[in-house]
C-alpha positions as a printed NumPy array, in Angstrom:
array([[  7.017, -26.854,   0.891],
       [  8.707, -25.3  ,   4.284],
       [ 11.776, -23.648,   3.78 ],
       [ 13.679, -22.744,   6.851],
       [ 15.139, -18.952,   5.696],
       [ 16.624, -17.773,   9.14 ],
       [ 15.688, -16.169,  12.724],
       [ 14.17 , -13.529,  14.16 ],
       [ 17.092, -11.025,  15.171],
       [ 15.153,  -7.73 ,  16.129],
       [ 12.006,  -6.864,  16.632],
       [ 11.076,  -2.811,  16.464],
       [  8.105,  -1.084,  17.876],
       [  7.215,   3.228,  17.118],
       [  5.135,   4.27 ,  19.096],
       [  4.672,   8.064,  17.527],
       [  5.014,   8.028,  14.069],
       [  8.828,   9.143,  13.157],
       [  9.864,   9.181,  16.371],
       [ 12.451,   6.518,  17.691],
       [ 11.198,   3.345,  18.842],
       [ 12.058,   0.436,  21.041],
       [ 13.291,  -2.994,  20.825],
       [ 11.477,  -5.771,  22.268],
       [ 12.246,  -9.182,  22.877],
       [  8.831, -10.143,  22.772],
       [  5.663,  -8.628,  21.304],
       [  2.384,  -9.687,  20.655],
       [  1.918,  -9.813,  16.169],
       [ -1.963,  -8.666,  15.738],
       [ -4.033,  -7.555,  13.017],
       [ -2.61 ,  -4.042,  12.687],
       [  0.731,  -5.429,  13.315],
       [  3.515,  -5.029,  16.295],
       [  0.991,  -4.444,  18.874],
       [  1.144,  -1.006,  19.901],
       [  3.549,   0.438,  16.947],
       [  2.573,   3.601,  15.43 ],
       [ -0.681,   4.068,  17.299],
       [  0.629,   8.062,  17.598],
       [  1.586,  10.461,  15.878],
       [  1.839,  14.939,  16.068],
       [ -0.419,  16.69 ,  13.893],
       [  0.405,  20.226,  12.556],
       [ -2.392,  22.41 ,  13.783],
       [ -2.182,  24.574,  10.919],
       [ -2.163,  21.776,   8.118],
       [ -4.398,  19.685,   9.836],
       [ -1.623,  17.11 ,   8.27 ],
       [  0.318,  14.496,  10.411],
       [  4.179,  15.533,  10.414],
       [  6.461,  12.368,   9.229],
       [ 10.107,  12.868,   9.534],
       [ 10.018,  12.918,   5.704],
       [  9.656,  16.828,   6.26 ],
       [ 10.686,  17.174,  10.132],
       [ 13.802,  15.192,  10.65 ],
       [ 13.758,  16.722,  14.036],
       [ 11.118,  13.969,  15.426],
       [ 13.611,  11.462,  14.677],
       [ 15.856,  13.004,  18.091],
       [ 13.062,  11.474,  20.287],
       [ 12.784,   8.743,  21.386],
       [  8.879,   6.917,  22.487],
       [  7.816,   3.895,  23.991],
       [  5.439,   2.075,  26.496],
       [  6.038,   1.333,  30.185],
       [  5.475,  -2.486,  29.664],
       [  5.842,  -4.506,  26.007],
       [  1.98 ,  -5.111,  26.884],
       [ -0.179,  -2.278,  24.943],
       [ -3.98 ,  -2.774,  25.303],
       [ -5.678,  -2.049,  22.523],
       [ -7.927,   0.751,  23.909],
       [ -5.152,   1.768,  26.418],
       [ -5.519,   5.39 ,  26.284],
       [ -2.524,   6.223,  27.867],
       [ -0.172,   8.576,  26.039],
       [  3.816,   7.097,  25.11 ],
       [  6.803,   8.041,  26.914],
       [  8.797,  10.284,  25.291],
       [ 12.837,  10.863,  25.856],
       [ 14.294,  13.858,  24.796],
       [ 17.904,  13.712,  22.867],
       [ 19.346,  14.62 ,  26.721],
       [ 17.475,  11.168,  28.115],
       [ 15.312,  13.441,  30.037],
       [ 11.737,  12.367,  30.117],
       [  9.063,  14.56 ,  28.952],
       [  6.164,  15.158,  31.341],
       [  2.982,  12.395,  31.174],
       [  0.637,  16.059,  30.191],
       [ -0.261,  15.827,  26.621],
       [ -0.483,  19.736,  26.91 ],
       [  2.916,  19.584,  27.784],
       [  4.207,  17.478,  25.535],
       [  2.158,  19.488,  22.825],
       [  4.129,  22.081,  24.179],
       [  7.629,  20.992,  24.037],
       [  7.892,  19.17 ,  20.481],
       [  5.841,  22.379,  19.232],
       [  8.865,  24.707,  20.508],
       [ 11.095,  22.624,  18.915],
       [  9.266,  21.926,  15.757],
       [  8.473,  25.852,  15.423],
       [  4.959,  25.157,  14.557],
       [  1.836,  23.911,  16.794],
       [  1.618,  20.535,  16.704],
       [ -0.918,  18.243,  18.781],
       [ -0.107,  14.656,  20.037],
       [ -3.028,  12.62 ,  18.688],
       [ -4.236,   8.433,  18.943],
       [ -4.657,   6.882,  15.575],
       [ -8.964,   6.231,  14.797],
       [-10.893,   3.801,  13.49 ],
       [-12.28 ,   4.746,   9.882],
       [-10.113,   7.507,  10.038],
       [ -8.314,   8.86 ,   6.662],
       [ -5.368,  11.011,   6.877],
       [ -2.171,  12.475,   5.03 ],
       [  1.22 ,  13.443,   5.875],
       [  3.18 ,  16.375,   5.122],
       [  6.431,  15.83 ,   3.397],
       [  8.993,  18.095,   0.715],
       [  8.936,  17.222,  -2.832],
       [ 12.537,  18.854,  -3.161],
       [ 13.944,  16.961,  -0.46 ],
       [ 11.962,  13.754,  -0.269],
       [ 14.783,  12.409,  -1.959],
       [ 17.98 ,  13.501,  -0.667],
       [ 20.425,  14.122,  -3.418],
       [ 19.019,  11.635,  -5.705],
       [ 17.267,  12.477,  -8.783],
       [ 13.834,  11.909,  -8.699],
       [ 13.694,   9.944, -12.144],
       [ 15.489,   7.092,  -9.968],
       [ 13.079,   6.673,  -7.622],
       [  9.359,   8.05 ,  -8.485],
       [ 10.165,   8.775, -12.554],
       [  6.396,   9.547, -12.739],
       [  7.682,  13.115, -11.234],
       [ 10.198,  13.646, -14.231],
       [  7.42 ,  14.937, -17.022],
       [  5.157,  17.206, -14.708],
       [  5.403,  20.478, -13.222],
       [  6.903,  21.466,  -9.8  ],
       [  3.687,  22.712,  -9.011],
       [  1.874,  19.555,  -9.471],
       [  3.719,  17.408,  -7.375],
       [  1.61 ,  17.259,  -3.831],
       [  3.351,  18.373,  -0.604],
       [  1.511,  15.423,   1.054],
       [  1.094,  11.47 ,   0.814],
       [ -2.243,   9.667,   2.185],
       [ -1.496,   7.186,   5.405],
       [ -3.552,   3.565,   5.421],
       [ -6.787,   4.073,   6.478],
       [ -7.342,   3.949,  10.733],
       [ -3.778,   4.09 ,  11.1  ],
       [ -0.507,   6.257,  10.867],
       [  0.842,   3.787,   8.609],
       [  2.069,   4.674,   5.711],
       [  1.081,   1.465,   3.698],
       [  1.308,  -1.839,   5.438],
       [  0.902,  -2.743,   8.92 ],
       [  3.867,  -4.404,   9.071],
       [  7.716,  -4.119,   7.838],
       [ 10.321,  -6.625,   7.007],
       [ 13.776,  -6.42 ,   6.145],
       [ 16.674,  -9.307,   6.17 ],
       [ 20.215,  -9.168,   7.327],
       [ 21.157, -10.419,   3.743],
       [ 19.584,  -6.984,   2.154],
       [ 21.437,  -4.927,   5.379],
       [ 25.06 ,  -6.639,   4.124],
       [ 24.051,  -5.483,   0.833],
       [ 23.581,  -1.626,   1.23 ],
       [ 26.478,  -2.213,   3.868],
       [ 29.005,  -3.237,   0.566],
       [ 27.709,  -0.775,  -1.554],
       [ 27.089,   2.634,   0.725],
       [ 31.185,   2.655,   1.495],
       [ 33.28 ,   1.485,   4.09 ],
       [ 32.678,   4.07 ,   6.687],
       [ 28.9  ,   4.403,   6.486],
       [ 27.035,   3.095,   9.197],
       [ 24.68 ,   0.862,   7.612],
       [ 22.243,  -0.259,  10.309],
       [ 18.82 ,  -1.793,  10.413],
       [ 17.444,   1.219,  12.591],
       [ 17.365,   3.732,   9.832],
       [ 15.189,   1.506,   7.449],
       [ 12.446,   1.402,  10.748],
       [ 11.712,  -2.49 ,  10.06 ],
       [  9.266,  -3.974,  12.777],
       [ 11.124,  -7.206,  11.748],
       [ 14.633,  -8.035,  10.901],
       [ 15.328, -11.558,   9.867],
       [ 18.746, -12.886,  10.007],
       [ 18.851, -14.834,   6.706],
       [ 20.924, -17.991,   6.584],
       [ 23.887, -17.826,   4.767],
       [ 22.193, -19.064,   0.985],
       [ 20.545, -15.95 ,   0.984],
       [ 21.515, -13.091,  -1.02 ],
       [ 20.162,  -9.494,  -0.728],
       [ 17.309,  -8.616,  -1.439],
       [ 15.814, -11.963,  -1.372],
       [ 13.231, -10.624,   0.514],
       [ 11.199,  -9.38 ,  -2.736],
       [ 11.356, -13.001,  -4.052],
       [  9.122, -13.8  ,  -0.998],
       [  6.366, -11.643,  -2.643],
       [  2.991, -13.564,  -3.068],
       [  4.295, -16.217,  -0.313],
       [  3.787, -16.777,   3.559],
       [  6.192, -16.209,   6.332],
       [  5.842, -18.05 ,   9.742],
       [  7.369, -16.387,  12.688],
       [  7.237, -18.81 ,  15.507],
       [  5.069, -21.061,  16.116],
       [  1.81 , -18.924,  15.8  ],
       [  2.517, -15.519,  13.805],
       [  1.823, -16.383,  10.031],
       [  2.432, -13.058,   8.127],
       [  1.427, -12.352,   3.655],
       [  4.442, -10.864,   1.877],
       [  3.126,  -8.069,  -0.332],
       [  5.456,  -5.725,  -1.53 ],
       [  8.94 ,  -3.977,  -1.889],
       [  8.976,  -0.859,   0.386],
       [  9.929,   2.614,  -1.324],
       [ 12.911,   4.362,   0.513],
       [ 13.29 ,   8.041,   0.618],
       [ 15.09 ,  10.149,   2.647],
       [ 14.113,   9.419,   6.26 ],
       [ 17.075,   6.4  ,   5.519],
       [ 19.616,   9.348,   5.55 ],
       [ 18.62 ,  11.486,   8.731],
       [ 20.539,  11.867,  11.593],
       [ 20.003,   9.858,  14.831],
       [ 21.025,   8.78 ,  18.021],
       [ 24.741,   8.224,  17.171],
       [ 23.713,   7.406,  13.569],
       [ 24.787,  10.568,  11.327],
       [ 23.212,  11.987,   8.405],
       [ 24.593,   9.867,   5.535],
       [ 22.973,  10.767,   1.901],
       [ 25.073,   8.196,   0.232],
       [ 22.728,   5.4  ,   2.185],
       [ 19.756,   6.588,  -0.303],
       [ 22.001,   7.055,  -2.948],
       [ 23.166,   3.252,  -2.684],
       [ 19.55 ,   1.582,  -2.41 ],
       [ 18.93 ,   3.883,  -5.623],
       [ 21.423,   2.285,  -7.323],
       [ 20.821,  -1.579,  -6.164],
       [ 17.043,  -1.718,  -6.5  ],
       [ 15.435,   1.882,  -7.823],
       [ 15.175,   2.906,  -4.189],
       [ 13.079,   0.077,  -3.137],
       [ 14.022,  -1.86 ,   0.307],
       [ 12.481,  -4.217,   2.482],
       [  9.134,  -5.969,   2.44 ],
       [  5.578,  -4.736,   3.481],
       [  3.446,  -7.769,   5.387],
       [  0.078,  -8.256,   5.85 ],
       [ -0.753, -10.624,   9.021],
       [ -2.409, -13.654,   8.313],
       [ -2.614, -15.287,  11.583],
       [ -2.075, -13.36 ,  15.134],
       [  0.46 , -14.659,  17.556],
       [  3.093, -14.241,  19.742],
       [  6.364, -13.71 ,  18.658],
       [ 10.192, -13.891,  20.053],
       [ 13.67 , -12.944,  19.294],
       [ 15.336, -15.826,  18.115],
       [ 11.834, -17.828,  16.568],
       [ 12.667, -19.018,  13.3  ],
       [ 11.31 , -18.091,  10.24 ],
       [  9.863, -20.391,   7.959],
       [  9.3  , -19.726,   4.405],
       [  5.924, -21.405,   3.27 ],
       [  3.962, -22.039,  -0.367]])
């Protein structure tokens, strides 16, 4: 059975890893996902760890994309990177090593995600979080020490991803968090960092999403995508940006509705090209 669930509203690419992406209206949907998402990221020199925004909020006042929607896959050429000002940062790697380090406080070295390559990310077990209580969202932190709790997380293999190659969400789950965060919280689909947003037809409620698990998704006419599994939230949903403020009470609300879970994580079945505006199809 086809089940027609909605259309394509936004698509999202990230070029660096916590930074600020763009919106496309068109983007190619490959094997490691939005072509050309996440393929970057800074690396503390000290650490040897790649920074997230889960720990350096600070990366989420930049801004990176490409010059064209078109990334090669062995383009070598670095992102462009806009400053909270709109100034552009200089092409130089050095220099843009230079700038986010000065503004970081700590040496940090753009770097292109690696084949085979296995890496963690630094984050802060007290403020991972936000203001929520950890036995909420990760209650396997509740009965051990501070101590043991890691100051890290390990990123998919050959990628900056965190887990999946590719993330969902639905208008129907934005409305959601929308009625429940309160009336002046600015509930919007960029703080969740979806590669997809579907806008769900109207006889879909949120979170609907998770009851996609196990099933297919077509996007277009090519792009078949897997529905795996609920994304966990923490508190990159809260951080400041663009003209978004720093809002706790967005974590604090997906606590509440789902145990801090949000959103799907996709695996891509079959490659294609893919518009805003394609309908989604909901397949056995």
């Amino acid at each position: 059975m086809v089940q027609l669930v909605g259309a394509l509203a936004e698509i999202w690419r990230y070029p660096v890893k916590s930074m600020m992406g763009e919106r496309l209206g068109q983007v190619t949907l490959g094997k490691e996902g939005v072509d050309g998402d996440r393929r970057w990221a800074f690396v503390n020199a000290a650490t040897k760890r790649v920074l997230s925004a889960k720990k350096w909020p600070q990366l989420l006042s930049f801004t990176a994309s490409y010059q064209s929607s078109i990334f090669g896959a062995e383009d070598p050429r670095c992102p462009v990177i806009t400053a909270p000002d709109g100034t552009k940062l200089p092409k130089e790697r050095d220099e843009i090593n230079r700038k986010i380090s000065e503004v970081l406080g700590c040496q940090v070295e753009l770097v292109r995600a690696q084949p085979k390559q296995s890496l963690t990310a630094e984050m802060d077990a007290d403020t991972v979080f936000g203001d929520v209580p950890w036995e909420l969202i990760k209650p396997s932190w509740v009965n051990i020490s501070r101590a043991e709790i890691p100051d890290y997380f390990s990123l998919a293999p050959g990628s900056f991803f965190d887990a999946a190659p590719l993330h969902l969400l639905t208008s129907a789950t934005l409305e959601l968090v929308r009625g429940t965060s309160g009336p002046d919280a600015q509930v919007d689909a960029r703080r969740f960092r979806p590669n997809l947003v579907v806008r769900t037809l109207p006889t879909f409620e949120g979170l609907c999403e998770e009851k996609w698990i196990g099933r297919t998704l077509r996007v277009g006419r090519e792009a078949v995508v897997e529905v795996q599994r609920a994304v966990p939230r923490c508190v990159m949903t809260t951080h400041h940006q663009a003209e978004l403020r720093r809002d706790l009470r967005i974590l604090r609300a997906i606590a509440n509705l789902n145990r801090g879970f949000l959103g799907v994580f996709c695996r891509i079945e079959r490659e294609g090209l893919i518009h805003e505006g394609d309908e989604v199809l909901l397949c056995d």
